[in-house]
N, CA, C, O and CB atoms as a CASP TS submission, in Angstrom:
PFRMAT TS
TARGET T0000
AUTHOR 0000-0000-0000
METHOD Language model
MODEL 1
PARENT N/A
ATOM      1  N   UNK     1     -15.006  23.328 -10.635  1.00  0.00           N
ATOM      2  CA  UNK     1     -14.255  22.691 -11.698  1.00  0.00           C
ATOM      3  C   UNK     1     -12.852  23.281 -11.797  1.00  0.00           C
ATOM      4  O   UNK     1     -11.992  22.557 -12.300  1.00  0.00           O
ATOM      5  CB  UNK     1     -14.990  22.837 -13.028  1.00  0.00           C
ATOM      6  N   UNK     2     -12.461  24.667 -11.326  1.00  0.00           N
ATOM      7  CA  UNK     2     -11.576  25.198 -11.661  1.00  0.00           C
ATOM      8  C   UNK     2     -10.733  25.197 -10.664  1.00  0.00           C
ATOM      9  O   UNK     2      -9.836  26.034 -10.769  1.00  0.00           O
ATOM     10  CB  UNK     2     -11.838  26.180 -12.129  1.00  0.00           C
ATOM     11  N   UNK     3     -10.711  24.220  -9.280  1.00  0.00           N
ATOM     12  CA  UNK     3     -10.823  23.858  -8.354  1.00  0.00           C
ATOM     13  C   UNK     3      -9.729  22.661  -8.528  1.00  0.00           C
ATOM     14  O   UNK     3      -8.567  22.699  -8.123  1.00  0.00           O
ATOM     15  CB  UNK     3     -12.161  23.720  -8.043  1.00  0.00           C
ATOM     16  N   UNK     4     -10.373  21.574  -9.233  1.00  0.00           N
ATOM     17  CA  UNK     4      -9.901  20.347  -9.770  1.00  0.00           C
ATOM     18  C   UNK     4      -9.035  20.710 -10.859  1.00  0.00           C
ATOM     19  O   UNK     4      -8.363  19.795 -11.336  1.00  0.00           O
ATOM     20  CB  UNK     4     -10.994  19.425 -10.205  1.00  0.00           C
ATOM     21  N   UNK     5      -8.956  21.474 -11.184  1.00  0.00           N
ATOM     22  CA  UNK     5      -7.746  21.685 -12.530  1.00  0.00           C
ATOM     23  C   UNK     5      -6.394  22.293 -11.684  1.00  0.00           C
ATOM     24  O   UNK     5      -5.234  22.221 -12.090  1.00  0.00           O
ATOM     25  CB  UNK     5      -8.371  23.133 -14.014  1.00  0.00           C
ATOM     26  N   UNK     6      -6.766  22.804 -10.621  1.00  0.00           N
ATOM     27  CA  UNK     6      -5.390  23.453 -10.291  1.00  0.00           C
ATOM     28  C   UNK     6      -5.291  22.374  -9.472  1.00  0.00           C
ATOM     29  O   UNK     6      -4.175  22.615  -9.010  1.00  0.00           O
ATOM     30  CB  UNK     6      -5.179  25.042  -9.644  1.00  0.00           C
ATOM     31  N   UNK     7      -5.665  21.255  -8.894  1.00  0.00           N
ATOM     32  CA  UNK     7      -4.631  20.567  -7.619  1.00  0.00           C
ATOM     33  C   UNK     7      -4.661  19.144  -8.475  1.00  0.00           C
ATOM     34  O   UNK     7      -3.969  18.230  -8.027  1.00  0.00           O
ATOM     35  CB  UNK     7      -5.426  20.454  -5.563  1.00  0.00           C
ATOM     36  N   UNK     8      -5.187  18.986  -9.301  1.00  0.00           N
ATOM     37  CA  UNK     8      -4.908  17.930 -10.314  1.00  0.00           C
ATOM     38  C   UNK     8      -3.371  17.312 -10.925  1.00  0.00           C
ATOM     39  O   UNK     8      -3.344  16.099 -11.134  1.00  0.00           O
ATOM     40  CB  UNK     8      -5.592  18.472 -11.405  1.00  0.00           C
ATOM     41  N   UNK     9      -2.265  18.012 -11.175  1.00  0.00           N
ATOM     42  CA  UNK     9      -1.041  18.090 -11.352  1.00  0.00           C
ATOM     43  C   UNK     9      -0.694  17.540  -9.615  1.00  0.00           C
ATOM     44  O   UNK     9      -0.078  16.483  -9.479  1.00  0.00           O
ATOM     45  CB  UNK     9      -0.555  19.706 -11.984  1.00  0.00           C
ATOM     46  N   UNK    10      -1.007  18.102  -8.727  1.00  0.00           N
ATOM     47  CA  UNK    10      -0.400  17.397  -7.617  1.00  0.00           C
ATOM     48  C   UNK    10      -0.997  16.279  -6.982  1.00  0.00           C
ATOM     49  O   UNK    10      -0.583  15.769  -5.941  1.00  0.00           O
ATOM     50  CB  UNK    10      -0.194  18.213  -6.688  1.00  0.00           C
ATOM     51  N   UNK    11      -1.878  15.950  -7.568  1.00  0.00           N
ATOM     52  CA  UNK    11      -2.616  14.595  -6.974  1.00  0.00           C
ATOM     53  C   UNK    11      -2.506  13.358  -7.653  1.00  0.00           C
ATOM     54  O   UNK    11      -2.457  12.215  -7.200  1.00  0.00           O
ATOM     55  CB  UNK    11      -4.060  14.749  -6.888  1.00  0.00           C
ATOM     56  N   UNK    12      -2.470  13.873  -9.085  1.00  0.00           N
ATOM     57  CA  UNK    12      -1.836  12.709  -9.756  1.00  0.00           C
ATOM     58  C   UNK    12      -0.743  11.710  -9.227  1.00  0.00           C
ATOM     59  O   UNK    12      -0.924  10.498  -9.116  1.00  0.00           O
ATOM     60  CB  UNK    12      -1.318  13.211 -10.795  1.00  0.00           C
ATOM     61  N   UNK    13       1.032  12.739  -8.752  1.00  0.00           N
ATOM     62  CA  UNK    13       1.987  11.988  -8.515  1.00  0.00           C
ATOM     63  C   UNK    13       1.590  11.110  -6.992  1.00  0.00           C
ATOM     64  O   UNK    13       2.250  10.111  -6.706  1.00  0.00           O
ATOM     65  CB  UNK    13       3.290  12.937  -8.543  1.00  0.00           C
ATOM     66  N   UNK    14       0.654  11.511  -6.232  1.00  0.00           N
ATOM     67  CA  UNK    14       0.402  11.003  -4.666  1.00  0.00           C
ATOM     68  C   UNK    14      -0.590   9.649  -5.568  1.00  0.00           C
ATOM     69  O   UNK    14      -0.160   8.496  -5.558  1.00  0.00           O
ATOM     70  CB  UNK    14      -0.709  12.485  -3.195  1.00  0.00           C
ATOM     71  N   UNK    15      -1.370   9.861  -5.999  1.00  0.00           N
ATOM     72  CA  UNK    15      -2.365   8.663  -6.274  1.00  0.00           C
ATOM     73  C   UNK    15      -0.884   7.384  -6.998  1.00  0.00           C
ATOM     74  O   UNK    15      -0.779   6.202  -6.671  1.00  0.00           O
ATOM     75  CB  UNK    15      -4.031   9.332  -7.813  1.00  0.00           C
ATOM     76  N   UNK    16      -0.221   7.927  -7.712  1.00  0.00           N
ATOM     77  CA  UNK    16       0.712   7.177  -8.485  1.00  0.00           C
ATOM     78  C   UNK    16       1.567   6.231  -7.437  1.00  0.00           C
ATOM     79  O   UNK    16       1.744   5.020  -7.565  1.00  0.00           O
ATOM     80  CB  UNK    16       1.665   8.217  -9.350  1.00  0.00           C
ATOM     81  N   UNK    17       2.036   7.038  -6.412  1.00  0.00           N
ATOM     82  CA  UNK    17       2.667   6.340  -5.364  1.00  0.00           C
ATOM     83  C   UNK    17       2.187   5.818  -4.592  1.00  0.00           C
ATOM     84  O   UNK    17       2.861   5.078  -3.874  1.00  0.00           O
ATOM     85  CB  UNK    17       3.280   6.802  -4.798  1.00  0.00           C
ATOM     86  N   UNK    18       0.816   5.963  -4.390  1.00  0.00           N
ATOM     87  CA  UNK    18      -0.364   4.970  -3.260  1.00  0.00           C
ATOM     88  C   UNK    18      -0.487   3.574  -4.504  1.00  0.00           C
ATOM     89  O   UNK    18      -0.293   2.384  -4.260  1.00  0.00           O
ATOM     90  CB  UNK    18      -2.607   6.096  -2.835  1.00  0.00           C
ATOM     91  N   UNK    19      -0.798   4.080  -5.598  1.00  0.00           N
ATOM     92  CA  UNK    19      -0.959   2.562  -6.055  1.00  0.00           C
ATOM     93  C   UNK    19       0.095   2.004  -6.713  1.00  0.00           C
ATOM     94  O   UNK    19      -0.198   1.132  -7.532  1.00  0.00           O
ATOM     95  CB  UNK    19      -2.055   2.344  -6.945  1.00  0.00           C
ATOM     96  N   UNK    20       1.324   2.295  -6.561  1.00  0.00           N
ATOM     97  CA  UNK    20       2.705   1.182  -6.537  1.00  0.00           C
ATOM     98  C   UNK    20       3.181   0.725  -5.184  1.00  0.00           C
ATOM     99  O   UNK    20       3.749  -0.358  -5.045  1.00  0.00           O
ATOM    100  CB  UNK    20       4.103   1.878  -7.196  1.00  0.00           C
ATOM    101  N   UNK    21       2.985   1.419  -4.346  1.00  0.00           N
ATOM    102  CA  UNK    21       3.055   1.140  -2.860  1.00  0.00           C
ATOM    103  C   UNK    21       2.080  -0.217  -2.638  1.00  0.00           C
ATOM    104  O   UNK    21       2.480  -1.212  -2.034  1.00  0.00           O
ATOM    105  CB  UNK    21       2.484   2.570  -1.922  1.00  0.00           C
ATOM    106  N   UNK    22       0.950  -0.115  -3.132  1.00  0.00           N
ATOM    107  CA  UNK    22       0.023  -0.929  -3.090  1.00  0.00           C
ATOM    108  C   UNK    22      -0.233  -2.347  -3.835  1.00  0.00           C
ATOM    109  O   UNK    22      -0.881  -3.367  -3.602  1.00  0.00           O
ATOM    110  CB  UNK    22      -0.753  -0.217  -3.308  1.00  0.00           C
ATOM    111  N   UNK    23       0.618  -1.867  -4.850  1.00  0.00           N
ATOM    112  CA  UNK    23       0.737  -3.143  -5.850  1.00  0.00           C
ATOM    113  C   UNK    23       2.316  -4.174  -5.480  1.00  0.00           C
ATOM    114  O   UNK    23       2.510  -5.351  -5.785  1.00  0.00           O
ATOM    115  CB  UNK    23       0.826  -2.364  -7.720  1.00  0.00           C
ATOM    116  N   UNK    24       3.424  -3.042  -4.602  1.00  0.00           N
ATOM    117  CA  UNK    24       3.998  -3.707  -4.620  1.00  0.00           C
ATOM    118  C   UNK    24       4.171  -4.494  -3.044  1.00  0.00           C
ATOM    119  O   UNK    24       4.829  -5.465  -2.671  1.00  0.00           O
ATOM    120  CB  UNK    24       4.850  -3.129  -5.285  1.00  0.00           C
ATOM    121  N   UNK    25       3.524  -3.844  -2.571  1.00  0.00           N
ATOM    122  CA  UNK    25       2.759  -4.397  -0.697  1.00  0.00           C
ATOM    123  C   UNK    25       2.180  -5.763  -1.172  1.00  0.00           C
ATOM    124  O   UNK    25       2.662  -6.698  -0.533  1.00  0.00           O
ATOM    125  CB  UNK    25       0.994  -3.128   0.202  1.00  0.00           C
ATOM    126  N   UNK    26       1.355  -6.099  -2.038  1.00  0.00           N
ATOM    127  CA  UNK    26       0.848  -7.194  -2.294  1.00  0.00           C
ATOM    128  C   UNK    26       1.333  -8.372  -3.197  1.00  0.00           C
ATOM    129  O   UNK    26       0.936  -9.537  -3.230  1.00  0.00           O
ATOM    130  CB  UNK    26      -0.102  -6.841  -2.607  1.00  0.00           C
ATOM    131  N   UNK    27       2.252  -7.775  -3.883  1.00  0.00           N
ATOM    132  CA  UNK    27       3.163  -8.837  -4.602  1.00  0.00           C
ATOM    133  C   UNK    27       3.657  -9.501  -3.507  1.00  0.00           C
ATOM    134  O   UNK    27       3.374 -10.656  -3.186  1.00  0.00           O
ATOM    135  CB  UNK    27       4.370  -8.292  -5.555  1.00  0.00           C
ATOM    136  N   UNK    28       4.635  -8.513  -2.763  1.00  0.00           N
ATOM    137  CA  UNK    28       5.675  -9.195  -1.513  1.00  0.00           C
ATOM    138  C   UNK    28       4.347 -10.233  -0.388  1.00  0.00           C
ATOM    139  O   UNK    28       4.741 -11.343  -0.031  1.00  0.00           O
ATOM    140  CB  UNK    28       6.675  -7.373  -0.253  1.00  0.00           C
ATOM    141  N   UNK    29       3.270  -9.905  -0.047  1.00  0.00           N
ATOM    142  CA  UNK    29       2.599 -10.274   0.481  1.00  0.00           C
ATOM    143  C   UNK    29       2.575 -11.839   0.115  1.00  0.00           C
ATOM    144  O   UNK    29       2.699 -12.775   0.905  1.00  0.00           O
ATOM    145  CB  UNK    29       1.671  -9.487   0.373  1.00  0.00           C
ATOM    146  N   UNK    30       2.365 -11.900  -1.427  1.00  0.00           N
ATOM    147  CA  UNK    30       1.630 -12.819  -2.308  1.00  0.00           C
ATOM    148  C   UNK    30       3.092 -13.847  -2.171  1.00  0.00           C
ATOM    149  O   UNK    30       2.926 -14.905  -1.564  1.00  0.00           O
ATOM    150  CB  UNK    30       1.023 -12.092  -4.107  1.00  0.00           C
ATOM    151  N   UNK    31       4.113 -13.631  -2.570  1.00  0.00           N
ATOM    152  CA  UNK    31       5.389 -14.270  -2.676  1.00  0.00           C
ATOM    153  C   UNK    31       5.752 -14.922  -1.566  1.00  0.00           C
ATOM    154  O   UNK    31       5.890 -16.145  -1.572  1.00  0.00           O
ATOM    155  CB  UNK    31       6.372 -13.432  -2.987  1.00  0.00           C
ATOM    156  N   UNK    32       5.974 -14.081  -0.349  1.00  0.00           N
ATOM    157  CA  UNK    32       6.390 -14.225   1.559  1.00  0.00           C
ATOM    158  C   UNK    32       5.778 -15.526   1.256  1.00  0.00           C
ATOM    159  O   UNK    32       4.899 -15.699   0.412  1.00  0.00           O
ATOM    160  CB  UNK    32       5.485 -12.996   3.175  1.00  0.00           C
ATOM    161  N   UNK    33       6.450 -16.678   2.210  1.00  0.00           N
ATOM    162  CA  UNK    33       6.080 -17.960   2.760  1.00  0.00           C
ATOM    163  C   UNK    33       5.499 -17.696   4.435  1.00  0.00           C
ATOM    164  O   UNK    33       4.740 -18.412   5.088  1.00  0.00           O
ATOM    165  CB  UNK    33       7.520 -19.005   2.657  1.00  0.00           C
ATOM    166  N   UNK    34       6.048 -16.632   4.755  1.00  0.00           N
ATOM    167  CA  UNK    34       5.606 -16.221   6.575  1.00  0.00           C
ATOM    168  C   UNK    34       5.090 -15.113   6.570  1.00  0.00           C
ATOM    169  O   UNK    34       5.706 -14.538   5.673  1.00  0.00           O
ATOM    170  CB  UNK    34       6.810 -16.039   7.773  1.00  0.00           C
ATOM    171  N   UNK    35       4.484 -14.531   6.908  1.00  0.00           N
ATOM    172  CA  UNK    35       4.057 -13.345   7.665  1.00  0.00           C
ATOM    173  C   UNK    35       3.697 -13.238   9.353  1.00  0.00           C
ATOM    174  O   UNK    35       3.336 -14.214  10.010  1.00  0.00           O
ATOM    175  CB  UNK    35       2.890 -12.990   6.960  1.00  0.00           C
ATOM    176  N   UNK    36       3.881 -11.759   9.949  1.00  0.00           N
ATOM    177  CA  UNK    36       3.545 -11.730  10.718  1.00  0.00           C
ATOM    178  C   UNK    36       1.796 -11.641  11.221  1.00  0.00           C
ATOM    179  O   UNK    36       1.104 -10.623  11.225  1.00  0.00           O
ATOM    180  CB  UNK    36       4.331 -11.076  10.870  1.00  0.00           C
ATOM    181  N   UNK    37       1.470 -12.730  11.533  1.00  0.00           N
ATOM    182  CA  UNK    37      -0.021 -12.708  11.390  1.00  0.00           C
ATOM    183  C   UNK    37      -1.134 -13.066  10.092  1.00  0.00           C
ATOM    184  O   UNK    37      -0.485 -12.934   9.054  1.00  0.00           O
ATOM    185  CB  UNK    37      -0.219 -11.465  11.686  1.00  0.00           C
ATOM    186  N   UNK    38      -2.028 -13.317   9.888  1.00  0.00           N
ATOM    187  CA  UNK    38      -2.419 -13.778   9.161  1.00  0.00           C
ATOM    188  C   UNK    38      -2.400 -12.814   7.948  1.00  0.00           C
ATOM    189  O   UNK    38      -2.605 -11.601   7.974  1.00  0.00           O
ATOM    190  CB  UNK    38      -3.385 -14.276   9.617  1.00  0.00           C
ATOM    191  N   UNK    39      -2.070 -13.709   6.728  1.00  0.00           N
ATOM    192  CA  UNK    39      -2.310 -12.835   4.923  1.00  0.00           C
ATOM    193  C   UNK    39      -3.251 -12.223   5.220  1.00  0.00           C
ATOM    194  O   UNK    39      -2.946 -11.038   5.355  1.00  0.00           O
ATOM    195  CB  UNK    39      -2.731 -13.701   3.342  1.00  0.00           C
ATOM    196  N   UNK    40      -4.564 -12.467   5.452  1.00  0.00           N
ATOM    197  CA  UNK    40      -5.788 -12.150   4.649  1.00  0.00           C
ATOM    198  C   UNK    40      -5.860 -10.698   5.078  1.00  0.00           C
ATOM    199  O   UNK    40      -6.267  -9.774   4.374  1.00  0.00           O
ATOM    200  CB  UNK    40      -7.204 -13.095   4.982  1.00  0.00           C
ATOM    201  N   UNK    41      -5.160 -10.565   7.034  1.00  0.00           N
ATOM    202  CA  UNK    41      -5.317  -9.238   7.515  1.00  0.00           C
ATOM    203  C   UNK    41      -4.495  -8.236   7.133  1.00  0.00           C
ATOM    204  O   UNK    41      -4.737  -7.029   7.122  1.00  0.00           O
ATOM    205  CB  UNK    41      -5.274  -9.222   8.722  1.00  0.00           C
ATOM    206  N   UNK    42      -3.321  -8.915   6.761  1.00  0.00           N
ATOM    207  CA  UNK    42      -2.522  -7.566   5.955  1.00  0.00           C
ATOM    208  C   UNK    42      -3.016  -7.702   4.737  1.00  0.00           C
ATOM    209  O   UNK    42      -2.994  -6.492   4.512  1.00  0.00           O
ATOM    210  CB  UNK    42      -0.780  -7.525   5.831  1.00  0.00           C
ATOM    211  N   UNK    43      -3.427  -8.131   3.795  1.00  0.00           N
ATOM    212  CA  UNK    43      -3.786  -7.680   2.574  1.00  0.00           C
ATOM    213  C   UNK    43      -5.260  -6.928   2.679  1.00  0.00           C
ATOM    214  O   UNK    43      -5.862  -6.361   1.767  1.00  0.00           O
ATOM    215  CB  UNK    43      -3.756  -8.902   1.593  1.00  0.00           C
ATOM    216  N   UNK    44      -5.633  -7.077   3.955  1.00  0.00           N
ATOM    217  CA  UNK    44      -7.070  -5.982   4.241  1.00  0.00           C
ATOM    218  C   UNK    44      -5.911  -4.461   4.763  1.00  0.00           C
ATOM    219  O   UNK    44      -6.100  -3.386   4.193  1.00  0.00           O
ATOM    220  CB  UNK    44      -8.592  -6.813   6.134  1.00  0.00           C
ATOM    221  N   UNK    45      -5.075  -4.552   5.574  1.00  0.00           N
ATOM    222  CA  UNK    45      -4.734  -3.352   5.957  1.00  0.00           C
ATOM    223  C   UNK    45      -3.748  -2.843   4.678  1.00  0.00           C
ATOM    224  O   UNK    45      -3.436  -1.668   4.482  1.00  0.00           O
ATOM    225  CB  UNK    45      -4.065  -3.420   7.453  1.00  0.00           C
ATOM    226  N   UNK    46      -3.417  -3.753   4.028  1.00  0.00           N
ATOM    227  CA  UNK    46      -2.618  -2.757   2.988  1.00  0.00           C
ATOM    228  C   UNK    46      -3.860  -2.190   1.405  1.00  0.00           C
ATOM    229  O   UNK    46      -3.548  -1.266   0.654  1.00  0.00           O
ATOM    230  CB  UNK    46      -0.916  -3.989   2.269  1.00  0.00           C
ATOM    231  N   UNK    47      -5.030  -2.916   1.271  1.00  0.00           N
ATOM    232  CA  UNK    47      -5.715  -2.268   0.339  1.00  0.00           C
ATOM    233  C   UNK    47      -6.595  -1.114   1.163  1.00  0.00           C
ATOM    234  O   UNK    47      -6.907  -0.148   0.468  1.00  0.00           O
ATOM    235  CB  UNK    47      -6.566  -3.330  -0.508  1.00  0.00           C
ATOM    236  N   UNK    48      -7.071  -1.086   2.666  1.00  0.00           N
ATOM    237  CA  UNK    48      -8.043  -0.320   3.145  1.00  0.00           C
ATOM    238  C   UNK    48      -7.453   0.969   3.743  1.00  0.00           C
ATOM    239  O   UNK    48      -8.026   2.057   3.695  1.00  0.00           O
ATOM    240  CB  UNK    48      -8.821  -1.085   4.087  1.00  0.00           C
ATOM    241  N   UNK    49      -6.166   0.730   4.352  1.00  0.00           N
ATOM    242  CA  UNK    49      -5.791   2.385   4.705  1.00  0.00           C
ATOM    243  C   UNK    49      -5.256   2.466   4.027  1.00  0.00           C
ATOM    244  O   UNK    49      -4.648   1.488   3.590  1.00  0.00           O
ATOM    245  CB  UNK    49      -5.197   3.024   5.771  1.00  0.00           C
ATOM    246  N   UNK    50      -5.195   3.078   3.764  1.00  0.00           N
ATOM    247  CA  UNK    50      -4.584   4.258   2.358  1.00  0.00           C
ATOM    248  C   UNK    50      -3.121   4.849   2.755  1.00  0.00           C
ATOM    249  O   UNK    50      -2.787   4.968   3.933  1.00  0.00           O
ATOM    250  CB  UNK    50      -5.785   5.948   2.140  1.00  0.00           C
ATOM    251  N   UNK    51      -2.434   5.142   1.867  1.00  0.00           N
ATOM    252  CA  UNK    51      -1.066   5.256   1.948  1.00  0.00           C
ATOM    253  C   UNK    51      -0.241   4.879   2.923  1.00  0.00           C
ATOM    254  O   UNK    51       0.989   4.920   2.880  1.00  0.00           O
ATOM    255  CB  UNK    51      -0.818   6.262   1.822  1.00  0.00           C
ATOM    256  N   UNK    52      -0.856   4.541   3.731  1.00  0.00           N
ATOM    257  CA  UNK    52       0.258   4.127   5.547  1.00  0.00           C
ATOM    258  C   UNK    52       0.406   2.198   5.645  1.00  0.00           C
ATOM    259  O   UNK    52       1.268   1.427   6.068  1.00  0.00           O
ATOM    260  CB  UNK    52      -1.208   4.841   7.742  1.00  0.00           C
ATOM    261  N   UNK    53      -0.977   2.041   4.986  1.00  0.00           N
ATOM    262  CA  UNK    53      -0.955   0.697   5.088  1.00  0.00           C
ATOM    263  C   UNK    53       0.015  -0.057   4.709  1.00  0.00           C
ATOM    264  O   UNK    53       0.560  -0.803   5.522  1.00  0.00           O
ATOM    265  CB  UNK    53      -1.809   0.278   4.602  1.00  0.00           C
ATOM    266  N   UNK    54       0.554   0.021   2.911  1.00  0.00           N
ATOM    267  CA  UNK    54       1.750  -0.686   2.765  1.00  0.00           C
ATOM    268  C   UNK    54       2.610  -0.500   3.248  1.00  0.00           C
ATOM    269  O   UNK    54       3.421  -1.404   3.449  1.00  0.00           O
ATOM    270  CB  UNK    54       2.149  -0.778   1.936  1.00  0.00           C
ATOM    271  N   UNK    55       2.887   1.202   3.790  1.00  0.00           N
ATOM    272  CA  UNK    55       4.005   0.946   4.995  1.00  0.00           C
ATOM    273  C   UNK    55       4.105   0.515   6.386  1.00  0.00           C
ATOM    274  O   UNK    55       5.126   0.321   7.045  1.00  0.00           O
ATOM    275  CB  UNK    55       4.491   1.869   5.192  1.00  0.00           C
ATOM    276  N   UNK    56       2.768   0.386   6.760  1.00  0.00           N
ATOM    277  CA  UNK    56       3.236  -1.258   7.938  1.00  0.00           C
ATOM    278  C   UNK    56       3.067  -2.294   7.778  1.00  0.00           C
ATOM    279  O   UNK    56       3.125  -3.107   8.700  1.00  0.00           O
ATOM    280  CB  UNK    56       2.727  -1.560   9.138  1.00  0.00           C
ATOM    281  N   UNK    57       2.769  -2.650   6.405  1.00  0.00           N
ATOM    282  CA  UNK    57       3.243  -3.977   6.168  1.00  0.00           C
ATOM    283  C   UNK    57       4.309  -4.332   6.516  1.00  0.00           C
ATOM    284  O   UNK    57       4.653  -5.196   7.322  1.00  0.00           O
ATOM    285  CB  UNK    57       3.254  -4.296   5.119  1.00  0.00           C
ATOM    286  N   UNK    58       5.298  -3.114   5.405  1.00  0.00           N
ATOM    287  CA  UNK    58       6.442  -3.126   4.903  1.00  0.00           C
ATOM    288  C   UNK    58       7.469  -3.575   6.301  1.00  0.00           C
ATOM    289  O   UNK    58       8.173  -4.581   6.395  1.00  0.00           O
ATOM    290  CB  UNK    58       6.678  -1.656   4.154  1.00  0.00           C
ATOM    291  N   UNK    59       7.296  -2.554   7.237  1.00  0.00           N
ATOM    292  CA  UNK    59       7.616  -2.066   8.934  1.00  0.00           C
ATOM    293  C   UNK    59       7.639  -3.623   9.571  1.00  0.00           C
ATOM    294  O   UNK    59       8.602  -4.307   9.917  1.00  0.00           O
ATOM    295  CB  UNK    59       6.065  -0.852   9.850  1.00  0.00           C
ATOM    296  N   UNK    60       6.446  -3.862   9.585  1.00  0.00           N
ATOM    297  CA  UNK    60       5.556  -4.512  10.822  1.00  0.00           C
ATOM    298  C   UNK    60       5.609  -6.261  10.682  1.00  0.00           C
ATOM    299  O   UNK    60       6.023  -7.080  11.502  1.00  0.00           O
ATOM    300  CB  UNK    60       3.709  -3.900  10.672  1.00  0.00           C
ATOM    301  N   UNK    61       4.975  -6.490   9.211  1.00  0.00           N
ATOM    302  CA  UNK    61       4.175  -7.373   8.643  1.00  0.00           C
ATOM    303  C   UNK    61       5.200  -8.667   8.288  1.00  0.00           C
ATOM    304  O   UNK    61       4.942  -9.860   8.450  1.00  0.00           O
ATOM    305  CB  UNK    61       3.413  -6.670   7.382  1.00  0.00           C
ATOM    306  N   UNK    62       6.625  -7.983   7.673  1.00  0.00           N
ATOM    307  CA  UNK    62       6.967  -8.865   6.984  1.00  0.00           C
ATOM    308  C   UNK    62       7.897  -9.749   8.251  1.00  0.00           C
ATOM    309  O   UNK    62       8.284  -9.257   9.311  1.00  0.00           O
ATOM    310  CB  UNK    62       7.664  -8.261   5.606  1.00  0.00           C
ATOM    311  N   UNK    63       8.096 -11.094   7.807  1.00  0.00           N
ATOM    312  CA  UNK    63       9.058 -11.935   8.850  1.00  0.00           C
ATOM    313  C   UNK    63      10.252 -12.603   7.655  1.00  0.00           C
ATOM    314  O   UNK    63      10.212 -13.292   6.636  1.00  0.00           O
ATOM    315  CB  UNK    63       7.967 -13.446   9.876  1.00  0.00           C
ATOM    316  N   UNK    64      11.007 -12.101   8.275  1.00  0.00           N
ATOM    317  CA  UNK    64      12.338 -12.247   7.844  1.00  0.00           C
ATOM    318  C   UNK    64      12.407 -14.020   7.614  1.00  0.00           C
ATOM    319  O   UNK    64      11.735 -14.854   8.220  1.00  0.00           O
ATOM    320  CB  UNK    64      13.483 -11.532   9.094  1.00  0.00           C
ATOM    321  N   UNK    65      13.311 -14.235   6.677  1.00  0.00           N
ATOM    322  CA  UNK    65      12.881 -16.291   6.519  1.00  0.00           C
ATOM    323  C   UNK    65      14.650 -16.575   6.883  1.00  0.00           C
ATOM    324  O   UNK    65      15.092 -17.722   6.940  1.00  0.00           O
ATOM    325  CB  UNK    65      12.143 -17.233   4.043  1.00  0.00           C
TER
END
């Protein structure tokens, strides 16, 4: 328990930035008229890997209109 109290303060700000990364990976997802490759698979790779995913969306995924 005393374990979780000391790395708690630093896990908070990482969880905070995985799930705005994540929320905002899927807005842009949701909005885009194109993607590279099908929605359904980037919105599987941006909720299932964890922190890297919205950034190859971000990278990879999106097609310029």
């Amino acid at each position: 328990m005393e374990l979780i109290k000391q790395y708690l303060p630093l896990l908070i700000p990482v969880v905070l930035i995985q799930l705005a990364l994540m929320i905002t990976a899927l807005v842009d997802l949701i909005r885009r008229a194109q993607t590279r490759g099908p929605k359904w698979v980037w919105a599987l790779v941006i909720v299932l890997v964890n922190f890297i995913g919205p950034i190859i969306y971000f990278v990879a995924g999106r097609k310029e209109e």
